[in-house]
C-alpha positions in Angstrom: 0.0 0.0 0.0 1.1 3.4 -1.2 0.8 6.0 1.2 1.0 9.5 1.1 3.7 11.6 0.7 4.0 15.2 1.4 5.4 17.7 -1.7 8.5 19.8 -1.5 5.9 22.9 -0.3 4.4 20.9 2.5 7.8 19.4 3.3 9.0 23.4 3.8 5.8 24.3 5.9 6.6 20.8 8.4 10.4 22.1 8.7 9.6 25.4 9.4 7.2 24.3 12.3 10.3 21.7 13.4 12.3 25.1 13.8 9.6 26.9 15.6 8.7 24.2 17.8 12.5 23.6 18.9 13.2 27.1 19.6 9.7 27.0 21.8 11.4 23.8 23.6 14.3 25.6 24.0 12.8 28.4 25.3 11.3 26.9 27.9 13.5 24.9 29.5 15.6 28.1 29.8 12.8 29.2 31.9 12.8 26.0 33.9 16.5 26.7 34.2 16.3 30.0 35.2 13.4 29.4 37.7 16.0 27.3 39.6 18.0 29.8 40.2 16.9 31.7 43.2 17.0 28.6 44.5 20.6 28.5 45.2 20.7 32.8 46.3 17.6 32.8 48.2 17.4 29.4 49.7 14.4 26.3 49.1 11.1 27.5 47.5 9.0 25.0 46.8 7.1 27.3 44.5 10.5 28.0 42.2 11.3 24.8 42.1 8.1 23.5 41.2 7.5 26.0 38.4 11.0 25.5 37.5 10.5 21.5 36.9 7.2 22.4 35.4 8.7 24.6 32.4 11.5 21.6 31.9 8.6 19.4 31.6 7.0 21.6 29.1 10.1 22.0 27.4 10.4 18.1 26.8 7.0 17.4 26.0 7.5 20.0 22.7 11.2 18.4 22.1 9.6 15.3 21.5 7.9 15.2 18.4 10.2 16.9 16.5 12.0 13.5 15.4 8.5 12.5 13.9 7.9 15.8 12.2 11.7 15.3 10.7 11.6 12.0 9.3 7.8 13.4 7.7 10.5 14.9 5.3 13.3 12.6 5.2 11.7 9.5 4.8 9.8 7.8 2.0 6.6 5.5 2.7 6.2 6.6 6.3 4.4 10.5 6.1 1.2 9.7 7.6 2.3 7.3 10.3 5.3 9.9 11.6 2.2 12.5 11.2 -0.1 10.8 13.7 2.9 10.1 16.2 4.1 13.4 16.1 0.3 14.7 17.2 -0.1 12.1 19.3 3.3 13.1 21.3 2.4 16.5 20.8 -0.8 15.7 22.1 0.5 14.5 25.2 2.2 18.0 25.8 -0.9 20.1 25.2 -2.7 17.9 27.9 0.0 18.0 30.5 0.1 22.2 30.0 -3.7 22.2 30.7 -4.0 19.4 33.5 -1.3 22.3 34.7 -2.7 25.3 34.4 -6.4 23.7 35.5 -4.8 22.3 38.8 -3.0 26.0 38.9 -6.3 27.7 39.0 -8.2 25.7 41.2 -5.0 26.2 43.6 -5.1 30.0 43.3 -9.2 29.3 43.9 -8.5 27.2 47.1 -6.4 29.8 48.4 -8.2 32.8 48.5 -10.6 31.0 50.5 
């Protein structure tokens, strides 16, 4: 069975989102790196060193998929499969950064009670 494959056009669009997606990654696990540093002139937070792990965390999930996304335009045969696994790992990011930010709410909720 033939499968799809993606033209030189689409291939430029999926490399550009590659590079966009790695800087994001990048990005934020500078800010998880960052977030530890008060850490070590302050003293213990739990707070910074949560929100510091969190960002690294964030920063891995969007690291992930980029193999998929990259193979979309060096391999032959094998587009649509490396599509779906790069959404579903990139899936798995987008639900951990709202499970985050839901649990963050309800905690900044809790507390003002």
């Amino acid at each position: 069975m033939v499968e799809y494959e993606f033209g030189e056009d689409e291939a430029e669009v999926i490399l550009t989102m590659v590079q966009r997606m790695k800087a994001l990654s990048i990005l934020l696990l500078i800010v998880g790196l960052v977030a530890f540093l008060p850490q070590f002139m302050n003293g213990f937070s739990l707070g910074q060193f949560l929100g510091g792990i969190l960002w690294i965390v964030m920063g891995i999930f969007f690291f992930l998929p980029l193999d998929n996304f990259k193979r979309i335009v060096n391999s032959k045969d094998r587009d649509i499969r490396e599509l779906v696994q790069g959404f579903r790992e990139l899936d798995r990011g987008w639900t951990f950064v709202l499970v985050i930010l839901l649990l963050h709410r309800v905690y900044l909720v809790y507390s003002i009670f």
